[in-house]
C-alpha positions as a Markdown table, in Angstrom:
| # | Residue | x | y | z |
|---|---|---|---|---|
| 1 | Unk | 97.1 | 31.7 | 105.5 |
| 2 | Unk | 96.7 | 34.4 | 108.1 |
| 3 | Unk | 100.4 | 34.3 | 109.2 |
| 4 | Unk | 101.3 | 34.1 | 105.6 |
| 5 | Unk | 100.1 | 37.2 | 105.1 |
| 6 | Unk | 100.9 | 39.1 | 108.4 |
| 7 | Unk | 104.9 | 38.1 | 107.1 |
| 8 | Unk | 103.9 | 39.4 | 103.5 |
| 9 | Unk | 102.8 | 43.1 | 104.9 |
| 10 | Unk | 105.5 | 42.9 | 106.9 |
| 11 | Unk | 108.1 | 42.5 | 104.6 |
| 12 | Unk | 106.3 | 45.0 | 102.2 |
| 13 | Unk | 106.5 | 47.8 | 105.1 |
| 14 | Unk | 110.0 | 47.2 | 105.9 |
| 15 | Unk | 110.9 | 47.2 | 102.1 |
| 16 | Unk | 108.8 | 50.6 | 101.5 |
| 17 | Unk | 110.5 | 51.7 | 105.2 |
| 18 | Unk | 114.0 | 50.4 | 103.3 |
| 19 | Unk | 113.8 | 52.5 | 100.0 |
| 20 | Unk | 112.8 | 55.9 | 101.7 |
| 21 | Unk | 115.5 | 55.8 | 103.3 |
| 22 | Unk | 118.1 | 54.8 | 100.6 |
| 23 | Unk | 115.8 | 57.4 | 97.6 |
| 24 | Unk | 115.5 | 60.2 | 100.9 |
| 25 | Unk | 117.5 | 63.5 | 98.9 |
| 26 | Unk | 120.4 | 64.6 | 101.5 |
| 27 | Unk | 120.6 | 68.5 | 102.5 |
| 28 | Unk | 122.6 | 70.6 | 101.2 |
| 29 | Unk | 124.5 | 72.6 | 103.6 |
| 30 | Unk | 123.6 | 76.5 | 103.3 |
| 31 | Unk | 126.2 | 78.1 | 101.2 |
| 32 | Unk | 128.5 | 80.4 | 103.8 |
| 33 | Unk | 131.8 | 81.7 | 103.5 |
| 34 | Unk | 135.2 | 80.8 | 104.4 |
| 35 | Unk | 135.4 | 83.3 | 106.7 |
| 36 | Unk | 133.9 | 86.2 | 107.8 |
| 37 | Unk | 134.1 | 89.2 | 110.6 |
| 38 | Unk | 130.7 | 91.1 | 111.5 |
| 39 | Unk | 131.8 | 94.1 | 114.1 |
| 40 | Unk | 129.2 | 97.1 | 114.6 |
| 41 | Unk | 131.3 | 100.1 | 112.5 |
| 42 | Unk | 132.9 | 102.5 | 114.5 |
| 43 | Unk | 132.9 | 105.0 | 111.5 |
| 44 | Unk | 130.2 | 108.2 | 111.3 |
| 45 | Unk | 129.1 | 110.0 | 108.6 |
| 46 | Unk | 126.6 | 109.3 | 105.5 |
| 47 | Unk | 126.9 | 106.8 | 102.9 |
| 48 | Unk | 129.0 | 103.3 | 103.3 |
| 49 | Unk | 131.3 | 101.4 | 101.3 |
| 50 | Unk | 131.0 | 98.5 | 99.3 |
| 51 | Unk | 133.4 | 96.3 | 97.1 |
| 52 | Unk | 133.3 | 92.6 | 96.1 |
| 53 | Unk | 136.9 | 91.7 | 94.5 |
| 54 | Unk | 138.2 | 88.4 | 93.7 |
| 55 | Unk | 137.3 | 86.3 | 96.8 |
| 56 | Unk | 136.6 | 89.2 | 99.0 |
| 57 | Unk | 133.7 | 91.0 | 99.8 |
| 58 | Unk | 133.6 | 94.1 | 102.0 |
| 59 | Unk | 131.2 | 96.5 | 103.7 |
| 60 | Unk | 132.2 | 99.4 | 105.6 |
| 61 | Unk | 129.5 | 101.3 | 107.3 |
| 62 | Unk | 126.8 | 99.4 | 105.9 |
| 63 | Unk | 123.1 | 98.8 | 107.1 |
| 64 | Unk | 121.5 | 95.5 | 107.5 |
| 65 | Unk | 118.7 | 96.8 | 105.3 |
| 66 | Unk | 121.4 | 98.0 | 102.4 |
| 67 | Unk | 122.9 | 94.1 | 102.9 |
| 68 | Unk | 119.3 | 92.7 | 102.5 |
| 69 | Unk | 118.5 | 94.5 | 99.2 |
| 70 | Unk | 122.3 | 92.7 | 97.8 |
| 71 | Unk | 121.2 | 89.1 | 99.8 |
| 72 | Unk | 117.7 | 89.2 | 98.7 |
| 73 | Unk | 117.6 | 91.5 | 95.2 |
| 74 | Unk | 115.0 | 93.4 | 96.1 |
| 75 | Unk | 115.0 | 97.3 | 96.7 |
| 76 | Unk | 114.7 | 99.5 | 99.6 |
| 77 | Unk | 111.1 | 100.0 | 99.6 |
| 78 | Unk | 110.4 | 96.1 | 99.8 |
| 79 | Unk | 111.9 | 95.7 | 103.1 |
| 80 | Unk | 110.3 | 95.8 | 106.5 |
| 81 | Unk | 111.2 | 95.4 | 110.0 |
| 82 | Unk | 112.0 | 96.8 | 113.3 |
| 83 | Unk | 114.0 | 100.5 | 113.1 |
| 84 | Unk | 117.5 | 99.7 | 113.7 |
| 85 | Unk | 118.3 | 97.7 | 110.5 |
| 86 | Unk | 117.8 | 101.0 | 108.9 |
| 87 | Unk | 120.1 | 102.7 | 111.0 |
| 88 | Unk | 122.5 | 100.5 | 113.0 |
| 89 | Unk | 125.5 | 100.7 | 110.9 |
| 90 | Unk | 128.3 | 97.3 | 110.5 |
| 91 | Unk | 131.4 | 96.7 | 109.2 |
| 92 | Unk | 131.8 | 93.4 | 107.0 |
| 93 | Unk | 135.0 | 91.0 | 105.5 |
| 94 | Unk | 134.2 | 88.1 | 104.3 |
| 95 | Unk | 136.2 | 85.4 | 101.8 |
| 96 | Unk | 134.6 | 83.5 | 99.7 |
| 97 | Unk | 135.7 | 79.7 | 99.1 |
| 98 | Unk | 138.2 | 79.7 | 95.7 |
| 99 | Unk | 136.1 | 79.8 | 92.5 |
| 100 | Unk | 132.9 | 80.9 | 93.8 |
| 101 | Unk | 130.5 | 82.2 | 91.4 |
| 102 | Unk | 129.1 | 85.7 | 91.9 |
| 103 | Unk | 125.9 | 84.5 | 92.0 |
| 104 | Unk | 126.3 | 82.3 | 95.6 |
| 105 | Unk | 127.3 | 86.0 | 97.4 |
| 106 | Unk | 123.7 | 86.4 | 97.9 |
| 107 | Unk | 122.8 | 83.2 | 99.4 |
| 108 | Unk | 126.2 | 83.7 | 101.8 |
| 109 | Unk | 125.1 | 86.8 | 102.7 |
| 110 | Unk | 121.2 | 85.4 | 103.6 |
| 111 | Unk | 123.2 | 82.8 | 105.9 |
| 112 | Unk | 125.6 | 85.4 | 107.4 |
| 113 | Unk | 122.9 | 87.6 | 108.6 |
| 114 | Unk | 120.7 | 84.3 | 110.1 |
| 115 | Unk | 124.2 | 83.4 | 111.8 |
| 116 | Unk | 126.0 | 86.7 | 113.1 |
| 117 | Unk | 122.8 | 89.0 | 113.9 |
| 118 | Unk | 119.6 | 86.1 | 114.3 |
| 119 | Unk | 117.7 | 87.6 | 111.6 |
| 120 | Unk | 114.5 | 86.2 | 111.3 |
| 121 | Unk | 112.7 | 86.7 | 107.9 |
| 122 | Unk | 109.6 | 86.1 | 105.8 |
| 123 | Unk | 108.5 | 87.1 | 102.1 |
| 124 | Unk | 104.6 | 87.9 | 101.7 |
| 125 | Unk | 102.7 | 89.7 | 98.9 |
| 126 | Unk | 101.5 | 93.3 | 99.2 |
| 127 | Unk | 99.4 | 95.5 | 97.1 |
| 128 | Unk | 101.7 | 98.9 | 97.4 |
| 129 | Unk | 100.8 | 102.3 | 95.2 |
| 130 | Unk | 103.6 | 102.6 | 92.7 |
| 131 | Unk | 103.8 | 104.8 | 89.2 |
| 132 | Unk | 104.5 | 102.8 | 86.4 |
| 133 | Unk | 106.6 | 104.4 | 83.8 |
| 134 | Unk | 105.5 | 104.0 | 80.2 |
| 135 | Unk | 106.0 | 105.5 | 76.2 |
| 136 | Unk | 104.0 | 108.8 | 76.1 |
| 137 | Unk | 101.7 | 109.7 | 73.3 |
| 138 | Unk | 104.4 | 112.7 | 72.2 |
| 139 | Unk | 108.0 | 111.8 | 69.9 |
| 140 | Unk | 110.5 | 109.8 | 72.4 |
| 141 | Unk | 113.5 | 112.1 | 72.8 |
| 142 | Unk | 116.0 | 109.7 | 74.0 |
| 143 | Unk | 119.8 | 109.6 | 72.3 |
| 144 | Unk | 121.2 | 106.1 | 72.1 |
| 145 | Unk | 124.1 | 106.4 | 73.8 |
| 146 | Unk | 127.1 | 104.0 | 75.0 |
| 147 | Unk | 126.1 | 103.3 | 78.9 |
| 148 | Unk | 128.2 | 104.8 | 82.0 |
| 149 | Unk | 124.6 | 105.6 | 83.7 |
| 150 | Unk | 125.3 | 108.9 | 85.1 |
| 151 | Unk | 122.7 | 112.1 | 86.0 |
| 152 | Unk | 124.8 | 115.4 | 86.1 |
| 153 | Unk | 123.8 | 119.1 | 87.2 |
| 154 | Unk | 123.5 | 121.2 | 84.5 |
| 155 | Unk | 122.5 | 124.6 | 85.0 |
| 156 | Unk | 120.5 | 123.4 | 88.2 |
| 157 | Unk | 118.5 | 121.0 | 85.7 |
| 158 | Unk | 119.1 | 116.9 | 85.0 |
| 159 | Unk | 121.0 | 115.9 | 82.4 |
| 160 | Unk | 121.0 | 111.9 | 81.9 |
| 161 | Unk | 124.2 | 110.7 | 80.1 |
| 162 | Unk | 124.5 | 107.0 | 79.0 |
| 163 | Unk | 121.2 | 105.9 | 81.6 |
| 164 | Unk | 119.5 | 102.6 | 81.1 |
| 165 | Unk | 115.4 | 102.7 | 82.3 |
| 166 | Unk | 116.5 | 100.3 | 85.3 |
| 167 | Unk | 118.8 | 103.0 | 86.6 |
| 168 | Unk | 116.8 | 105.7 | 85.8 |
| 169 | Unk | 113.7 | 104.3 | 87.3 |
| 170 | Unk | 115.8 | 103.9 | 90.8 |
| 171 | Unk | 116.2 | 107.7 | 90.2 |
| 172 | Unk | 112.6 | 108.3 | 89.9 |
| 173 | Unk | 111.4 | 105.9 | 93.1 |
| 174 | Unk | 114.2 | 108.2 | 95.3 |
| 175 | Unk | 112.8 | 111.6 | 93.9 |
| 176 | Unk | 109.3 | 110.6 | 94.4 |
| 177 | Unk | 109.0 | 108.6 | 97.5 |
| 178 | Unk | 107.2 | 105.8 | 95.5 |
| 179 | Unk | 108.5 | 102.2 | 93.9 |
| 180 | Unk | 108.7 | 103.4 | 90.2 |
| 181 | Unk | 108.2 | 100.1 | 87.8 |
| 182 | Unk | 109.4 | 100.4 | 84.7 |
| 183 | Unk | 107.1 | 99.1 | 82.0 |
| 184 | Unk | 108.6 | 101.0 | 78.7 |
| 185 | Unk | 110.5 | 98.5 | 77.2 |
| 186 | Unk | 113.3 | 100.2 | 76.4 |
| 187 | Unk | 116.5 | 97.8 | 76.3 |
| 188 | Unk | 118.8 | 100.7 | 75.3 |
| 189 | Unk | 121.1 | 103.4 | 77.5 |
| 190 | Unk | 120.4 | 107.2 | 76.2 |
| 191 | Unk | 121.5 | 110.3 | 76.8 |
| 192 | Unk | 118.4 | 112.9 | 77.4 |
| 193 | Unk | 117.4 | 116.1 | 79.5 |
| 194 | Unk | 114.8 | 116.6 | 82.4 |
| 195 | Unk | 114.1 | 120.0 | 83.7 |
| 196 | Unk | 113.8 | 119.3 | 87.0 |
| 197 | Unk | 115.9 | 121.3 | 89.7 |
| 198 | Unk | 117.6 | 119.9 | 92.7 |
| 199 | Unk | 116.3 | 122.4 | 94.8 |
| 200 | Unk | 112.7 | 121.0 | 93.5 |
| 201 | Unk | 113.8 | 117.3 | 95.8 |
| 202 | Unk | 112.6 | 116.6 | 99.0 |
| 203 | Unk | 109.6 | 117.4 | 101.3 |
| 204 | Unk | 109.6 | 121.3 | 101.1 |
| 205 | Unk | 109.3 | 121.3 | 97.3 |
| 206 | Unk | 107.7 | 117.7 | 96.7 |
| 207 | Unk | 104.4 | 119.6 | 95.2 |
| 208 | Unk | 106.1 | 121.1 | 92.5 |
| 209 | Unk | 109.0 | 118.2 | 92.1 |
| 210 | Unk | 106.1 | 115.8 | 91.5 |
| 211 | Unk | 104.4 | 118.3 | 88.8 |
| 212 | Unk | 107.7 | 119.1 | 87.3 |
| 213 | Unk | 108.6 | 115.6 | 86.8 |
| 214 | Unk | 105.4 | 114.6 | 85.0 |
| 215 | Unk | 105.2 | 117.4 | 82.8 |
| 216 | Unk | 109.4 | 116.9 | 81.9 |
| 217 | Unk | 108.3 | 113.1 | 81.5 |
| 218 | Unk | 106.2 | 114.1 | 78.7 |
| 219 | Unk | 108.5 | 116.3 | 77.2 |
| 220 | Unk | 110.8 | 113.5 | 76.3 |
| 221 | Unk | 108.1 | 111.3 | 75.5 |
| 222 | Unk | 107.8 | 109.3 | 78.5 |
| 223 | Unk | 104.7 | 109.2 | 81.4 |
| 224 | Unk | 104.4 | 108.1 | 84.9 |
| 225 | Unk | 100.9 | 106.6 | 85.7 |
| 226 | Unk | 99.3 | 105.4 | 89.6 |
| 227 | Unk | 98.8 | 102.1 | 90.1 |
| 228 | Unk | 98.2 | 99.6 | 92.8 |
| 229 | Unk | 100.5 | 96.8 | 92.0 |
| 230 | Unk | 101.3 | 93.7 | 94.0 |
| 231 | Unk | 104.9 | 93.6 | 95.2 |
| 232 | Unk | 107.0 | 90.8 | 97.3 |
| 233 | Unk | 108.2 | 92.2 | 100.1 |
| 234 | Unk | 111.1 | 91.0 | 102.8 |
| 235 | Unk | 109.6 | 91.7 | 106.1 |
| 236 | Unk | 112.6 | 91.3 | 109.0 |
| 237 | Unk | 110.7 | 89.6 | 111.9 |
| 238 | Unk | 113.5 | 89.4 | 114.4 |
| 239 | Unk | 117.1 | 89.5 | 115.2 |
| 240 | Unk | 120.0 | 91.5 | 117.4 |
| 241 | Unk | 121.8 | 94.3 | 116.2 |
| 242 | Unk | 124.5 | 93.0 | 118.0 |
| 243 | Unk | 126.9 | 90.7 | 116.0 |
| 244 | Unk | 127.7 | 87.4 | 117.4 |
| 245 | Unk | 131.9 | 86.7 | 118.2 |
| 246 | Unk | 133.4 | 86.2 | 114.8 |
């Protein structure tokens, strides 16, 4: 009866040991290009270049950090990690395989930067002080307008032309220094005005850019309010600023 039994377990073990095997899910290999070249850029100056066309993508002057926000969707101010990812600039052609959607570029771009510069990475929750920006108690003076999301100088003031709240709220997080969330609702692009001066930007007039922006808020309807909100950041651990060979 014993040995019986010792068989019976041991066919059940090699049967369980069987179907793992043949029910285990295979990987699926990390989406990457076709081909790509990562070179540090030899180009100065501000600002970089970016274009994604057909099967191509390129990056000229770009940071790591500005390639994280398109790999990652997140913005700037969710991004951590050691200085020179702000400031190390690259150059970047890549082809994607024929008929890829859109929507893997990010994913290929995750894997590029683990494979060319080492990067090391983790998400975490933290609780960072943002404004959110909500309808005011006063009318809403926002046009509808067709969107081409554009702020021009008029006069030295803001004038909005065809700007959605997404856009506009990227605006407000660059002229304040503080994640902006938007939490109005509004679905539409408008056309409005904000009397707020460019000479008002940056850390010599950030006193009276911050007051002038809350009191224009309200003009057109809109308010910004302090919070403490919890936000995911991307936190670099690791990596080389030096590109692997292509």
């Amino acid at each position: 009866m014993r040995i019986v039994l010792a068989g019976a377990f041991l066919t059940l073990a090699v049967f369980k040991s069987a179907w793992a095997q043949s029910t285990s899910v295979p990987t699926t290999p990390a989406p990457a290009f076709e081909a790509a070249s990562v070179k540090t850029s030899p180009r100065d100056g501000r600002g970089y270049w970016a274009s994604t066309e057909g099967n191509r993508v390129s990056y000229l002057k770009i940071t790591v950090m500005d390639v994280l926000i398109r790999a990652y969707q997140v913005k700037d101010y969710q991004i951590e990690g050691p200085s020179w990812i702000f400031t190390e600039k690259y150059d970047i052609l890549a082809k994607t395989p024929d008929n890829t959607p859109k929507d893997r570029i990010p994913a290929m771009l995750q894997s590029l930067l683990a494979e060319r510069l080492a990067l090391k990475l983790h998400r975490e929750m933290r609780e960072l002080s943002v404004y959110e920006l909500t309808i005011g108690k006063g009318p809403l003076k926002l046009k509808e307008a067709a969107a081409n999301g554009s702020f021009g100088i008029v006069k030295g003031h803001r004038e909005a032309r065809g700007m959605g709240m997404r856009q506009f709220v990227a605006f407000l997080t660059l002229w304040l220094g503080r994640p902006v969330l938007d939490k109005t609702g509004l679905t539409s692009s408008y056309d409005f005005k904000l009397e707020i001066s460019r000479e008002e930007a940056g850390p010599a007039g950030a006193d009276k850019a911050l007051l002038s922006i809350f009191t224009s808020l309200q003009e057109i309807g809109l308010k910004l309010e302090p919070r403490k909100d919890p936000v995911e950041m991307v936190v670099v651990d690791g990596g080389t600023k030096t590109p692997t060979e292509n």
